[in-house]
N, CA, C and O atoms as a Maestro MAE file, in Angstrom:
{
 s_m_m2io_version
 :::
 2.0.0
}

f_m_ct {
 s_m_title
 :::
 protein
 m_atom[336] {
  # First column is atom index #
  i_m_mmod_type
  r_m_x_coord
  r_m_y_coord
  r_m_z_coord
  i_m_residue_number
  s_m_chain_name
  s_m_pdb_residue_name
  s_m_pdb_atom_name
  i_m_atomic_number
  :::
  1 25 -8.633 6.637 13.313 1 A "UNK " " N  " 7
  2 3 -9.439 5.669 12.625 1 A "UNK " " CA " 6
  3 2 -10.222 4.884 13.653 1 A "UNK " " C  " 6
  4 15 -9.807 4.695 14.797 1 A "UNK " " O  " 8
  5 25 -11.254 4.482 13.240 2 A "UNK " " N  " 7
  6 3 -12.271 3.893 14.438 2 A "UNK " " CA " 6
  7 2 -12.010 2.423 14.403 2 A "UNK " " C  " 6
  8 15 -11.271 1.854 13.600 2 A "UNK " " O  " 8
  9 25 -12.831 1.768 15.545 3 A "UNK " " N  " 7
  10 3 -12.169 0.602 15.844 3 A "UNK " " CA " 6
  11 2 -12.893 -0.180 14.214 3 A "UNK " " C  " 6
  12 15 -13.671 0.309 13.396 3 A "UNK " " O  " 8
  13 25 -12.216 -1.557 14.258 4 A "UNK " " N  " 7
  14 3 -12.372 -2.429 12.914 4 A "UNK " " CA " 6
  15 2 -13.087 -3.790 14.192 4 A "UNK " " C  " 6
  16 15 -12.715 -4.210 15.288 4 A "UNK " " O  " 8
  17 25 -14.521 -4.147 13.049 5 A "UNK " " N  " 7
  18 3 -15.069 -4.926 13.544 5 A "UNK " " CA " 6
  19 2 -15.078 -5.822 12.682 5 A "UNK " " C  " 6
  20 15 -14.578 -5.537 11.594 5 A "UNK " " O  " 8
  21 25 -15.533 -6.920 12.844 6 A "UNK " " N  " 7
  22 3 -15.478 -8.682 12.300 6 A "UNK " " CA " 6
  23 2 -15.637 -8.443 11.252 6 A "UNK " " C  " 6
  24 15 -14.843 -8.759 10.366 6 A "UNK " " O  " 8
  25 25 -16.816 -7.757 11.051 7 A "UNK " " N  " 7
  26 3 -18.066 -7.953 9.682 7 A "UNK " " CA " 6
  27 2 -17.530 -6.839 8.926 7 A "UNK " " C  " 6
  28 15 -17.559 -7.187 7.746 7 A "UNK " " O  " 8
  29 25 -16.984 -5.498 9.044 8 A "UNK " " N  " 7
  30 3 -16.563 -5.059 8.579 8 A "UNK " " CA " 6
  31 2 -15.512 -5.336 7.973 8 A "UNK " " C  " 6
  32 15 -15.649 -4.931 6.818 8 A "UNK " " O  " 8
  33 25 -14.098 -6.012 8.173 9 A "UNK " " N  " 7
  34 3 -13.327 -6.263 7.964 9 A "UNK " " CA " 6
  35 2 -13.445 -7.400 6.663 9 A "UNK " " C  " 6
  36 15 -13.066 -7.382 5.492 9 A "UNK " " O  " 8
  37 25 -14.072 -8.249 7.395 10 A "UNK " " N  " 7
  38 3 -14.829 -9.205 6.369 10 A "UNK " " CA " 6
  39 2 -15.452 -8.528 5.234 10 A "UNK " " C  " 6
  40 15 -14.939 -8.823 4.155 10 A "UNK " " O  " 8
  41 25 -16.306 -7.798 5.196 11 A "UNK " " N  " 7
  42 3 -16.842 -7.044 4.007 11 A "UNK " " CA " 6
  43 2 -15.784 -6.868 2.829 11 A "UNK " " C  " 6
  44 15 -15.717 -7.212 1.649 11 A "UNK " " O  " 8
  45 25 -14.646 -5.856 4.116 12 A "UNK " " N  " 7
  46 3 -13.490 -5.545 2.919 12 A "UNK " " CA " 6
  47 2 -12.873 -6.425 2.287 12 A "UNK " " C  " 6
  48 15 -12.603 -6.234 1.102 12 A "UNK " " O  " 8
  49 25 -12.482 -7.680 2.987 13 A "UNK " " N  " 7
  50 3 -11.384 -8.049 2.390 13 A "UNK " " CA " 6
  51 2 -12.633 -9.327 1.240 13 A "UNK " " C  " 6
  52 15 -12.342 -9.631 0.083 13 A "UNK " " O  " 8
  53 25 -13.597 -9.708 1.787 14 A "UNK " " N  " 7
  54 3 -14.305 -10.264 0.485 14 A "UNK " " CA " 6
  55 2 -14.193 -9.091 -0.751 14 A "UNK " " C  " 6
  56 15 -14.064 -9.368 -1.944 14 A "UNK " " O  " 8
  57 25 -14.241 -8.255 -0.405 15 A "UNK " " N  " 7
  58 3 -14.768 -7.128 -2.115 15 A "UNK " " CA " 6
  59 2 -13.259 -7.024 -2.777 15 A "UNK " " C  " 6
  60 15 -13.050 -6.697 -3.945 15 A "UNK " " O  " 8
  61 25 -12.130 -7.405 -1.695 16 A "UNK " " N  " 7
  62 3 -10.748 -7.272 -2.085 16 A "UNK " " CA " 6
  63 2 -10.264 -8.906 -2.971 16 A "UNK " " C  " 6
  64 15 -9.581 -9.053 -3.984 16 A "UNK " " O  " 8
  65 25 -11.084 -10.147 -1.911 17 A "UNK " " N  " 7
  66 3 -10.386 -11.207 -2.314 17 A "UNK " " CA " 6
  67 2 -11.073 -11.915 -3.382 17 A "UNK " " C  " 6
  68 15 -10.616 -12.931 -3.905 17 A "UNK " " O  " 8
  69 25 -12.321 -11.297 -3.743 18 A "UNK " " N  " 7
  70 3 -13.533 -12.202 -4.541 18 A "UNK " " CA " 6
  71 2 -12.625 -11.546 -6.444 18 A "UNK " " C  " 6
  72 15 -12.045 -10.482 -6.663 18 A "UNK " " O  " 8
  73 25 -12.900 -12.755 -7.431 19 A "UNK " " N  " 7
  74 3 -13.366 -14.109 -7.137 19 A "UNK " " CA " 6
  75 2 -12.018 -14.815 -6.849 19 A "UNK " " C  " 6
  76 15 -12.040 -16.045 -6.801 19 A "UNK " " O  " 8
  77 25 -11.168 -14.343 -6.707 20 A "UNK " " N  " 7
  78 3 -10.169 -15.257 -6.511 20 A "UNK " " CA " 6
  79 2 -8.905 -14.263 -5.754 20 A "UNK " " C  " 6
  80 15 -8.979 -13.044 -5.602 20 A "UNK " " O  " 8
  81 25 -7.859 -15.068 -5.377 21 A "UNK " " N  " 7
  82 3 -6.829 -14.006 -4.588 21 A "UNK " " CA " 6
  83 2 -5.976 -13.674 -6.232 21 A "UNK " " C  " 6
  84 15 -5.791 -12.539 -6.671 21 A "UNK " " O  " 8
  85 25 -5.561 -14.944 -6.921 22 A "UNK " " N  " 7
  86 3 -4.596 -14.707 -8.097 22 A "UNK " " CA " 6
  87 2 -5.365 -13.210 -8.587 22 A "UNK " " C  " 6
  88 15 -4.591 -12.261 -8.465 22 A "UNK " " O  " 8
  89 25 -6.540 -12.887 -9.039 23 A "UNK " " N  " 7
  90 3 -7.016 -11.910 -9.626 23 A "UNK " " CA " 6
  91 2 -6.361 -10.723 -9.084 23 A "UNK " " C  " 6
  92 15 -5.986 -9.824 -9.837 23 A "UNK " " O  " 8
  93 25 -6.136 -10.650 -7.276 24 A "UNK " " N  " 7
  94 3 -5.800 -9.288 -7.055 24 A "UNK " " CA " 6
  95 2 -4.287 -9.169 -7.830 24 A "UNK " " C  " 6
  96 15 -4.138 -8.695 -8.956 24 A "UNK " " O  " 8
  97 25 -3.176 -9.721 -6.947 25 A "UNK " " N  " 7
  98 3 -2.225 -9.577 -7.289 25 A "UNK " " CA " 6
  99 2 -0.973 -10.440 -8.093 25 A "UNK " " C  " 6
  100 15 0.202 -10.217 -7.803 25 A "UNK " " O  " 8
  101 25 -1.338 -11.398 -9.080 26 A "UNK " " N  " 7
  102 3 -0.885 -12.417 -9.871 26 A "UNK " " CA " 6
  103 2 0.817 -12.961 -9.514 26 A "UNK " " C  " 6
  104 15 1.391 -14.022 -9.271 26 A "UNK " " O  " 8
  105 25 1.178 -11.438 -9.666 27 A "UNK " " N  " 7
  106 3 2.977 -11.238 -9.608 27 A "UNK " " CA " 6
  107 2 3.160 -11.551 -7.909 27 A "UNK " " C  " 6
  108 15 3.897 -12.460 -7.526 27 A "UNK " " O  " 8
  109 25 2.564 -10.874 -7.169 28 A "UNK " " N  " 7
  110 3 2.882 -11.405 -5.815 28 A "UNK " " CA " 6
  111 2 3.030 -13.170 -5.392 28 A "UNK " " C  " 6
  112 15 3.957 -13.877 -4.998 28 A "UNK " " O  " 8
  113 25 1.437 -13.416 -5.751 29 A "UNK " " N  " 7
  114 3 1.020 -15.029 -5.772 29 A "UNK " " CA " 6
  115 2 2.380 -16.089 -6.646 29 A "UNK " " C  " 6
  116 15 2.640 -17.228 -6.259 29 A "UNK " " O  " 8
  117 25 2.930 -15.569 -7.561 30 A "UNK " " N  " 7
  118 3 3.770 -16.210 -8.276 30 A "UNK " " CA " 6
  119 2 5.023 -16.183 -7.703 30 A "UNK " " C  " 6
  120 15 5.624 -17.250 -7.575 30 A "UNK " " O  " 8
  121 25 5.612 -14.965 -7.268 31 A "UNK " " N  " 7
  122 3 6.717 -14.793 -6.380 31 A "UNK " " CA " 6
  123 2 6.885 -15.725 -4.671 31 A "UNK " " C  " 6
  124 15 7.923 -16.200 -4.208 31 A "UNK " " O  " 8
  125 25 5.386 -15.740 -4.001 32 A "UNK " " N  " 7
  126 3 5.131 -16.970 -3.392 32 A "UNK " " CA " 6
  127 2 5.932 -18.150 -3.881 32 A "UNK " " C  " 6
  128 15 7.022 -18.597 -3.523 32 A "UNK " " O  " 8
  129 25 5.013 -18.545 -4.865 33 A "UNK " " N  " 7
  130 3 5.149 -19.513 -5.463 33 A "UNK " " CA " 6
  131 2 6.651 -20.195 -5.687 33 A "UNK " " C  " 6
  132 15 6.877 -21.394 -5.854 33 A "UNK " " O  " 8
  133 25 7.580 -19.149 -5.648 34 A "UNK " " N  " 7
  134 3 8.705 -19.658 -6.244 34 A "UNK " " CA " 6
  135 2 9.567 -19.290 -5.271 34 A "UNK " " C  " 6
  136 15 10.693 -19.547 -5.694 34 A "UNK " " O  " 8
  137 25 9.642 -18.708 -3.926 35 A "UNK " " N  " 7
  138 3 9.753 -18.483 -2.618 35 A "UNK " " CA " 6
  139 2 9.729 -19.207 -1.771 35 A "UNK " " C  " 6
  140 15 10.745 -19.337 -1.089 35 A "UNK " " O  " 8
  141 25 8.463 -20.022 -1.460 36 A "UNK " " N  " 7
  142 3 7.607 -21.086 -0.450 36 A "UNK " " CA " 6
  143 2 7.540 -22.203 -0.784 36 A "UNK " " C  " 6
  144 15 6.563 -22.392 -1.509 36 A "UNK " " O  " 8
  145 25 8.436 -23.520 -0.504 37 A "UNK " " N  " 7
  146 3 8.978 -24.153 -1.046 37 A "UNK " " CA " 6
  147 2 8.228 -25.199 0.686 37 A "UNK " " C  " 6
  148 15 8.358 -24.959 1.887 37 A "UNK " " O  " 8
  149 25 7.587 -26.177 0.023 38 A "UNK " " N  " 7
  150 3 6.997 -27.222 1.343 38 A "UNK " " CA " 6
  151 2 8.269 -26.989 2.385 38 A "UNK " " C  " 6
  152 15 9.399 -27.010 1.898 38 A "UNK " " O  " 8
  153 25 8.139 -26.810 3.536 39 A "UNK " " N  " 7
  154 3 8.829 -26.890 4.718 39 A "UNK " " CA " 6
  155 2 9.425 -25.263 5.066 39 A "UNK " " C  " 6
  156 15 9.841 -24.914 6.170 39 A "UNK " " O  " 8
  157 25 9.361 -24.516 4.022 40 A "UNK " " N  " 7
  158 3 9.899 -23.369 4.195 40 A "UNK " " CA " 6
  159 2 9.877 -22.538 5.407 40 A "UNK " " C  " 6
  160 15 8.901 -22.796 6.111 40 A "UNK " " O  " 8
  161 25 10.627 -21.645 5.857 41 A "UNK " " N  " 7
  162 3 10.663 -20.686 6.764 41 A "UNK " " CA " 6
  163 2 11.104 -19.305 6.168 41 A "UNK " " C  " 6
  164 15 12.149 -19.071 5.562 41 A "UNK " " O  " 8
  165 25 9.675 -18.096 6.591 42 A "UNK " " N  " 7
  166 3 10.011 -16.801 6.019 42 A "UNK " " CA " 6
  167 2 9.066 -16.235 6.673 42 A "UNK " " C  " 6
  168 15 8.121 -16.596 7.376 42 A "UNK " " O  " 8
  169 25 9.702 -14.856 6.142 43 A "UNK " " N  " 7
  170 3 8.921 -13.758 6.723 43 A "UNK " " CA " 6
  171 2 8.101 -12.779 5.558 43 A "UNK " " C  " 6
  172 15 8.431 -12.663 4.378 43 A "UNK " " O  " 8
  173 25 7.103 -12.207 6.146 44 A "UNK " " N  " 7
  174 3 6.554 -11.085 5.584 44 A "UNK " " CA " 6
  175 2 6.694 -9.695 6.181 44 A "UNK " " C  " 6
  176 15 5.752 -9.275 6.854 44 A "UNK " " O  " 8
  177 25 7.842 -8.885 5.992 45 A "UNK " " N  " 7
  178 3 7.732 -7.779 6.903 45 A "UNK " " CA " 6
  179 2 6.403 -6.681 6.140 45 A "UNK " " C  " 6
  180 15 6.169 -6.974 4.967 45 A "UNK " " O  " 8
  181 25 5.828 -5.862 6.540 46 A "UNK " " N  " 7
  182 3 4.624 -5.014 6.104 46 A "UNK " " CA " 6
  183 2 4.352 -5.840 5.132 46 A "UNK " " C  " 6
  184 15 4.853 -6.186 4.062 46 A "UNK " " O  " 8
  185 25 3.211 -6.127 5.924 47 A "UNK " " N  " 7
  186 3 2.299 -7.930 5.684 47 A "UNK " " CA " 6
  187 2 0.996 -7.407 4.978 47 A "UNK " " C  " 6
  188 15 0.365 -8.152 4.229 47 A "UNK " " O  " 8
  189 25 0.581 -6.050 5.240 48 A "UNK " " N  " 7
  190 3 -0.272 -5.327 4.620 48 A "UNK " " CA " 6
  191 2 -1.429 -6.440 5.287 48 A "UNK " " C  " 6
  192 15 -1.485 -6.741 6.479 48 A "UNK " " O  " 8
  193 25 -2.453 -7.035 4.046 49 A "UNK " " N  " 7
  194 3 -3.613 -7.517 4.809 49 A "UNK " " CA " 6
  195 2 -2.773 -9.278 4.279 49 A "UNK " " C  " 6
  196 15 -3.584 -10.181 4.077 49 A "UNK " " O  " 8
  197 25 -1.935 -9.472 4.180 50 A "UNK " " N  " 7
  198 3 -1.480 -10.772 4.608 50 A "UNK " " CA " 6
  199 2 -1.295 -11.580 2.807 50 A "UNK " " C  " 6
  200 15 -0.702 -12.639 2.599 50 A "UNK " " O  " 8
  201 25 -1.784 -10.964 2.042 51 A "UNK " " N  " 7
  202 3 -1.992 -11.877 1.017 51 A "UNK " " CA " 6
  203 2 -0.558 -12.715 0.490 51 A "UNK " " C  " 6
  204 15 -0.455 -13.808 -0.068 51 A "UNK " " O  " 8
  205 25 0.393 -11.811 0.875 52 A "UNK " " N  " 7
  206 3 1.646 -12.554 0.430 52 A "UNK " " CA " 6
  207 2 1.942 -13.996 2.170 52 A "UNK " " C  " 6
  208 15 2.232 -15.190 2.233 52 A "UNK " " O  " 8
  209 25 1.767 -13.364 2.770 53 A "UNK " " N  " 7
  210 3 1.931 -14.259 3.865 53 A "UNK " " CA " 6
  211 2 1.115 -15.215 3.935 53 A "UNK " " C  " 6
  212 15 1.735 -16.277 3.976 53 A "UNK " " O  " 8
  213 25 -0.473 -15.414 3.985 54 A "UNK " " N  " 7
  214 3 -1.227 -16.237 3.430 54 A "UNK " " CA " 6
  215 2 -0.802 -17.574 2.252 54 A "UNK " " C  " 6
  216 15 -0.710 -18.800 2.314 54 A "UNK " " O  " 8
  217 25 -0.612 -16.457 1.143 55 A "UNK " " N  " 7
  218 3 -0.336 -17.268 -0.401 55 A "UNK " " CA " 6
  219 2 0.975 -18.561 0.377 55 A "UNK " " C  " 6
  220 15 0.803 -19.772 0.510 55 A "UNK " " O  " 8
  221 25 1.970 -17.898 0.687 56 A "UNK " " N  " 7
  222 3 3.496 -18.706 1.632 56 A "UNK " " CA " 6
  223 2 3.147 -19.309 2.339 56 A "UNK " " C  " 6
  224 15 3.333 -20.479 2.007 56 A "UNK " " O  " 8
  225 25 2.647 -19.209 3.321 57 A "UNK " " N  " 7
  226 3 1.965 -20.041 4.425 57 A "UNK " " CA " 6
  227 2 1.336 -21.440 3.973 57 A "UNK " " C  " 6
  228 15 1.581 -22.495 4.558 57 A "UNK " " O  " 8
  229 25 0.474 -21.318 2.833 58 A "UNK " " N  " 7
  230 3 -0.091 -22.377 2.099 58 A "UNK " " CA " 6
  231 2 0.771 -23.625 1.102 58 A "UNK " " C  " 6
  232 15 0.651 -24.767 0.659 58 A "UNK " " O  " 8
  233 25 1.711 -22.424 1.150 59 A "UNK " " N  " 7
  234 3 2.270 -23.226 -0.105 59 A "UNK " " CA " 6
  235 2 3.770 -23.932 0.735 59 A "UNK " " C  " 6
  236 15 4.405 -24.950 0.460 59 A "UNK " " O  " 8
  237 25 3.948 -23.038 1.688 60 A "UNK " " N  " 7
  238 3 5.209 -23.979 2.672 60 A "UNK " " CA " 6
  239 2 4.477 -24.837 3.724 60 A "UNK " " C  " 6
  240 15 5.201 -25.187 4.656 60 A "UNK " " O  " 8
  241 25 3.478 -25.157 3.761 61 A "UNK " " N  " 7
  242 3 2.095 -26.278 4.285 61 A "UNK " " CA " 6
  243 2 2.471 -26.314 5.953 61 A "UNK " " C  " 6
  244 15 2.879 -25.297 6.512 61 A "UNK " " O  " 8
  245 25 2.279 -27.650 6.706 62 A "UNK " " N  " 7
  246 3 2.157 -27.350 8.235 62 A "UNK " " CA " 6
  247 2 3.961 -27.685 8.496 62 A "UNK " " C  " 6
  248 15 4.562 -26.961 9.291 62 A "UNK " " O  " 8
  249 25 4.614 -28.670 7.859 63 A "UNK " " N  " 7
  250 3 5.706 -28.172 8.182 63 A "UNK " " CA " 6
  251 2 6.583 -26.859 8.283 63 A "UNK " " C  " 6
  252 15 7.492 -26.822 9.112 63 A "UNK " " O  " 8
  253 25 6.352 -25.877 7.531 64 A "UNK " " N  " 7
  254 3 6.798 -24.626 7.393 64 A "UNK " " CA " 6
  255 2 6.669 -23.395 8.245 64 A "UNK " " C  " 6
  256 15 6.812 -23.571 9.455 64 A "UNK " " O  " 8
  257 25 6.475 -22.434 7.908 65 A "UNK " " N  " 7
  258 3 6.386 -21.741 8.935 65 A "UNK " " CA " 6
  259 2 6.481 -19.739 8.423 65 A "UNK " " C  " 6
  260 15 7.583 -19.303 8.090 65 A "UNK " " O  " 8
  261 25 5.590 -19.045 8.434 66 A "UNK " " N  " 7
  262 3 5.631 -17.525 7.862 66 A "UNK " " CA " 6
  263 2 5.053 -16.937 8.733 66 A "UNK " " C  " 6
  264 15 3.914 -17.154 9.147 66 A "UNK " " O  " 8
  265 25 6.356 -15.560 9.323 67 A "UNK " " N  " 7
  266 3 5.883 -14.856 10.099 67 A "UNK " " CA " 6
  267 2 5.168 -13.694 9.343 67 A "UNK " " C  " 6
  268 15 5.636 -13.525 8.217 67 A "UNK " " O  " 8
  269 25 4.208 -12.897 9.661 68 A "UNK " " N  " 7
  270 3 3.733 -11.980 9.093 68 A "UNK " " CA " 6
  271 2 4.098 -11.103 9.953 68 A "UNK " " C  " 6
  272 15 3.693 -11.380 11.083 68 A "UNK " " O  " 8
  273 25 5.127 -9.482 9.833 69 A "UNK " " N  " 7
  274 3 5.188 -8.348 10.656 69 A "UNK " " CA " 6
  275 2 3.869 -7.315 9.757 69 A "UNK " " C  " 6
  276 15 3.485 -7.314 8.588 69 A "UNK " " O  " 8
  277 25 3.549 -6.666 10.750 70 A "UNK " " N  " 7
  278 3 2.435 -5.095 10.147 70 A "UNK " " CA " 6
  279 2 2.547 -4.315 11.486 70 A "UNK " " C  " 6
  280 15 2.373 -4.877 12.567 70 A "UNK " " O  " 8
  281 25 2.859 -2.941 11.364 71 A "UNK " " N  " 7
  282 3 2.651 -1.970 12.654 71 A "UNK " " CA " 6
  283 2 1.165 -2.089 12.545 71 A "UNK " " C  " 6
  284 15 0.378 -2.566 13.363 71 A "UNK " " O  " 8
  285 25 0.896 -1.467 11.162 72 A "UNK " " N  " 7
  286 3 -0.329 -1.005 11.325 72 A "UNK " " CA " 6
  287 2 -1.105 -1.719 12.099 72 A "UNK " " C  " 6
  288 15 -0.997 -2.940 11.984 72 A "UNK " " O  " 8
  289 25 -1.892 -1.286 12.888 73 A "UNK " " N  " 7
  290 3 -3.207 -2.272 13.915 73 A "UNK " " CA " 6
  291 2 -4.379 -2.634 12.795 73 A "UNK " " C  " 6
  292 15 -4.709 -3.763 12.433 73 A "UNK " " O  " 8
  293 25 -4.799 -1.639 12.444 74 A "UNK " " N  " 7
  294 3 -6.341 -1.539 10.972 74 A "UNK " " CA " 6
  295 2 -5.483 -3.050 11.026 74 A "UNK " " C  " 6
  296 15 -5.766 -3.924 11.845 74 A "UNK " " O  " 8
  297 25 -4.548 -3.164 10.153 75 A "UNK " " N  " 7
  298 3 -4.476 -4.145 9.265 75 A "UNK " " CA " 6
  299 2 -4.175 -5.458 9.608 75 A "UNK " " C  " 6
  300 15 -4.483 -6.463 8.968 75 A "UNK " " O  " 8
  301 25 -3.306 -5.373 11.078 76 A "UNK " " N  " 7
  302 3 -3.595 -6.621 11.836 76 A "UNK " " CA " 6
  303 2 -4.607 -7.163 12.264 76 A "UNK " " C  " 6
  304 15 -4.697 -8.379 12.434 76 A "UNK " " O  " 8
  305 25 -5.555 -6.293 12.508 77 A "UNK " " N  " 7
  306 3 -6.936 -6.806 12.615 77 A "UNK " " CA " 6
  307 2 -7.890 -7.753 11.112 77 A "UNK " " C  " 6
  308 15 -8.602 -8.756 11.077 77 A "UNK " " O  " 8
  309 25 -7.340 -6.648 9.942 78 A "UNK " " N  " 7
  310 3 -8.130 -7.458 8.659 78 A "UNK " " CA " 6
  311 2 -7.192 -9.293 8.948 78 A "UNK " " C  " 6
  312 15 -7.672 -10.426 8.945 78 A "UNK " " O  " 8
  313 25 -5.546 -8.735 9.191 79 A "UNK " " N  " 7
  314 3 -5.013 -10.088 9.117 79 A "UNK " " CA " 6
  315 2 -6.132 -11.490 10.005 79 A "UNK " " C  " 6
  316 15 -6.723 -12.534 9.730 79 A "UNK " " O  " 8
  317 25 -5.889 -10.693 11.016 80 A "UNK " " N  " 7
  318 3 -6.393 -11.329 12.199 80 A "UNK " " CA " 6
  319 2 -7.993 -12.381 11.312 80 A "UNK " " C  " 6
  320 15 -7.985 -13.610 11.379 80 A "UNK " " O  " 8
  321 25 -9.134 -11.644 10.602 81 A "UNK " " N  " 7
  322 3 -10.306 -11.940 10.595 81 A "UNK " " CA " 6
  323 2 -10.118 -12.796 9.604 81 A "UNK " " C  " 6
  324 15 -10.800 -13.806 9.427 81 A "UNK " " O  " 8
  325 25 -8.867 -12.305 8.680 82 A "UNK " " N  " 7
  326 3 -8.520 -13.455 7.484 82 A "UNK " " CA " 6
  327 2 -8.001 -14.896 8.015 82 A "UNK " " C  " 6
  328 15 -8.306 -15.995 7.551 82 A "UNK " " O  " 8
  329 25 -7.329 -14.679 8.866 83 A "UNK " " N  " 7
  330 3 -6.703 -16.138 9.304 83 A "UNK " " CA " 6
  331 2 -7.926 -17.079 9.950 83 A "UNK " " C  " 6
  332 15 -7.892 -18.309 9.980 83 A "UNK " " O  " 8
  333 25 -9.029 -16.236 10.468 84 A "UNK " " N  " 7
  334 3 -10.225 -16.976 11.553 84 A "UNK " " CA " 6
  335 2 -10.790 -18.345 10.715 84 A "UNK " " C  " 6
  336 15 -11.643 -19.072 11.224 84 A "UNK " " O  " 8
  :::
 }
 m_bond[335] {
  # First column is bond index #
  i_m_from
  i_m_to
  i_m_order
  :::
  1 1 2 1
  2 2 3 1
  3 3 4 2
  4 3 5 1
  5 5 6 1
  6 6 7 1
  7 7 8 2
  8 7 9 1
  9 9 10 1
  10 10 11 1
  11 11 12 2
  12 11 13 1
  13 13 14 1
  14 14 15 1
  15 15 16 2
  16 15 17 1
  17 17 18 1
  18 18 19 1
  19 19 20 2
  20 19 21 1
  21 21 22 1
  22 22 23 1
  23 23 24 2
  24 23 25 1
  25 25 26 1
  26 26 27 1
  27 27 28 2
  28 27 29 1
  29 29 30 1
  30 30 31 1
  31 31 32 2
  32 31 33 1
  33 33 34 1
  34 34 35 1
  35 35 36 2
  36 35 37 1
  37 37 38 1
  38 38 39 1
  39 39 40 2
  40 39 41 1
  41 41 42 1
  42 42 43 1
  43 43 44 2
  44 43 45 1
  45 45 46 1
  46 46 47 1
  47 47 48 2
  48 47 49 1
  49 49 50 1
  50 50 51 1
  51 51 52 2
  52 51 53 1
  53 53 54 1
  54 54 55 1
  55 55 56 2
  56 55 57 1
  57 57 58 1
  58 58 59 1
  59 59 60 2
  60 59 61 1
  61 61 62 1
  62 62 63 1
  63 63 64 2
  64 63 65 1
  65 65 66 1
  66 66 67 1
  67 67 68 2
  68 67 69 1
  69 69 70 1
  70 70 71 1
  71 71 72 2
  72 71 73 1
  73 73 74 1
  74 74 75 1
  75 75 76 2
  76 75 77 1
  77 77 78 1
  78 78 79 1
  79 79 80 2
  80 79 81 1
  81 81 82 1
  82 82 83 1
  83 83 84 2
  84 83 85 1
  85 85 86 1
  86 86 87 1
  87 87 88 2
  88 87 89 1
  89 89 90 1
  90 90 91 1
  91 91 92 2
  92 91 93 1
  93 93 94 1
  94 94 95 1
  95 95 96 2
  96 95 97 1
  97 97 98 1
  98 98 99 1
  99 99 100 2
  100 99 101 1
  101 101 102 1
  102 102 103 1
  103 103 104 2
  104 103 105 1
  105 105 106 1
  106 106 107 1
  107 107 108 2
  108 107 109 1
  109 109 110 1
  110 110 111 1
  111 111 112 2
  112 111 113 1
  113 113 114 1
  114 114 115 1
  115 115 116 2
  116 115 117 1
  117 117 118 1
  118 118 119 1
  119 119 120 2
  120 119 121 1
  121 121 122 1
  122 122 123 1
  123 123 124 2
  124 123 125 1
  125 125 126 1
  126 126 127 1
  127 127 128 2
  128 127 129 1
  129 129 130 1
  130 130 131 1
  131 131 132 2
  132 131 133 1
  133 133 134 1
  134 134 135 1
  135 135 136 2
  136 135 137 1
  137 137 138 1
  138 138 139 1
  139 139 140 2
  140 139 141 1
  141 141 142 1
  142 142 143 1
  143 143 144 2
  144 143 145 1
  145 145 146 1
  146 146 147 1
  147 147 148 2
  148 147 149 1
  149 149 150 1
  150 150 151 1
  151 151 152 2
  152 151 153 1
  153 153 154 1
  154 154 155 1
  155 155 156 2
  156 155 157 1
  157 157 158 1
  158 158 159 1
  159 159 160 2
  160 159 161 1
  161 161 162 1
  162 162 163 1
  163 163 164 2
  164 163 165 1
  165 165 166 1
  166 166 167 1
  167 167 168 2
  168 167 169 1
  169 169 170 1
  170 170 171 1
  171 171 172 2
  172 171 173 1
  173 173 174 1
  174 174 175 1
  175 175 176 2
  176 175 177 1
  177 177 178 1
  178 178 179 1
  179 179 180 2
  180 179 181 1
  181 181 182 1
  182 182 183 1
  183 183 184 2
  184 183 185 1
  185 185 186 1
  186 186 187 1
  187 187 188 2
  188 187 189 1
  189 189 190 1
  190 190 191 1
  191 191 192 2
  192 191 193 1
  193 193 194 1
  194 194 195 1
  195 195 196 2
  196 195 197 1
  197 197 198 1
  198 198 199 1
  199 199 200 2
  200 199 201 1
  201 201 202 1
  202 202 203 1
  203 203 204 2
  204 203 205 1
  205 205 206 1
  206 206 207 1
  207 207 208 2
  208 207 209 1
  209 209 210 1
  210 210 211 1
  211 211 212 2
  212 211 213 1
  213 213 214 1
  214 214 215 1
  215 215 216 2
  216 215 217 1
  217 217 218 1
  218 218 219 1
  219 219 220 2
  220 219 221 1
  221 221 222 1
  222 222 223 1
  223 223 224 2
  224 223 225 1
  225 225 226 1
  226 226 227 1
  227 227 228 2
  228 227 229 1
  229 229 230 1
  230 230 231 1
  231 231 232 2
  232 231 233 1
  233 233 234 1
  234 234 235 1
  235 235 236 2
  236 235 237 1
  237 237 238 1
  238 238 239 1
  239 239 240 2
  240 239 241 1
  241 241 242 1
  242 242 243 1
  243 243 244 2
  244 243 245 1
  245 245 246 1
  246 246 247 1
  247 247 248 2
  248 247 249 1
  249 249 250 1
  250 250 251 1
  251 251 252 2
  252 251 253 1
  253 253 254 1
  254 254 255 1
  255 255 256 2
  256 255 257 1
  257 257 258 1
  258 258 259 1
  259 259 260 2
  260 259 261 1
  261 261 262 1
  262 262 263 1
  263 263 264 2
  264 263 265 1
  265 265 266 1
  266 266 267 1
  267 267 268 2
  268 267 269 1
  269 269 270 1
  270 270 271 1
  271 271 272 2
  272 271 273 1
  273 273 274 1
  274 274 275 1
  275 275 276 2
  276 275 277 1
  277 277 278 1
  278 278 279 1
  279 279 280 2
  280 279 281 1
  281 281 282 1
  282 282 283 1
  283 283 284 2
  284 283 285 1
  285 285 286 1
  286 286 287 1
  287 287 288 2
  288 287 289 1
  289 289 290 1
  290 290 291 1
  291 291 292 2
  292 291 293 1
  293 293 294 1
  294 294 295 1
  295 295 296 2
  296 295 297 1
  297 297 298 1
  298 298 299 1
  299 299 300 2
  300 299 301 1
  301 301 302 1
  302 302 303 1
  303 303 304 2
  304 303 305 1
  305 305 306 1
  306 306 307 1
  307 307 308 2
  308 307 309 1
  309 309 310 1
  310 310 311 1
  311 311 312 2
  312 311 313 1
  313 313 314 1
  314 314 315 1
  315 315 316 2
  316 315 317 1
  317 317 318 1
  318 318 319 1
  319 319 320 2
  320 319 321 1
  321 321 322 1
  322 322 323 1
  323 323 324 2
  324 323 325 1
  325 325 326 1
  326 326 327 1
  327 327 328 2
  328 327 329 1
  329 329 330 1
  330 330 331 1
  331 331 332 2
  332 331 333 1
  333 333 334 1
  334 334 335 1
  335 335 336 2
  :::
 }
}
């Protein structure tokens, strides 16, 4: 697979995240929800492009704390352009 650039990455994950993240995956976002508790500490192992780690991250705020694992590189990179 060829290298993943900014704008590309970006492309994807807008056509993935538009208009909203709840739209992609509802059941994930909700499982967050009831998971990620302000101050929380967790993990995301195969973090895929982050949306569950993201959604946690937000919702366990700056006290908290979510590691995201992914082998995949592709997808650490989409992570990577999502977090920018």
């Amino acid at each position: 697979m060829g290298e993943l650039s900014s704008t590309s990455a970006l492309s994807a994950v807008s056509a993935i995240c538009a208009p909203t993240l709840e739209s992609v995956d509802p059941t994930l976002l909700r499982a967050a929800a009831e998971l990620a508790l302000p101050g929380a500490v967790g993990g995301d192992v195969g973090a895929n492009l982050g949306l569950f780690s993201f959604a946690s991250a937000g919702l366990a705020g700056a006290s908290g704390q979510v590691f995201a694992i992914e082998p995949d590189t592709y997808l650490v990179g989409c992570c990577a352009v999502l977090r920018a």
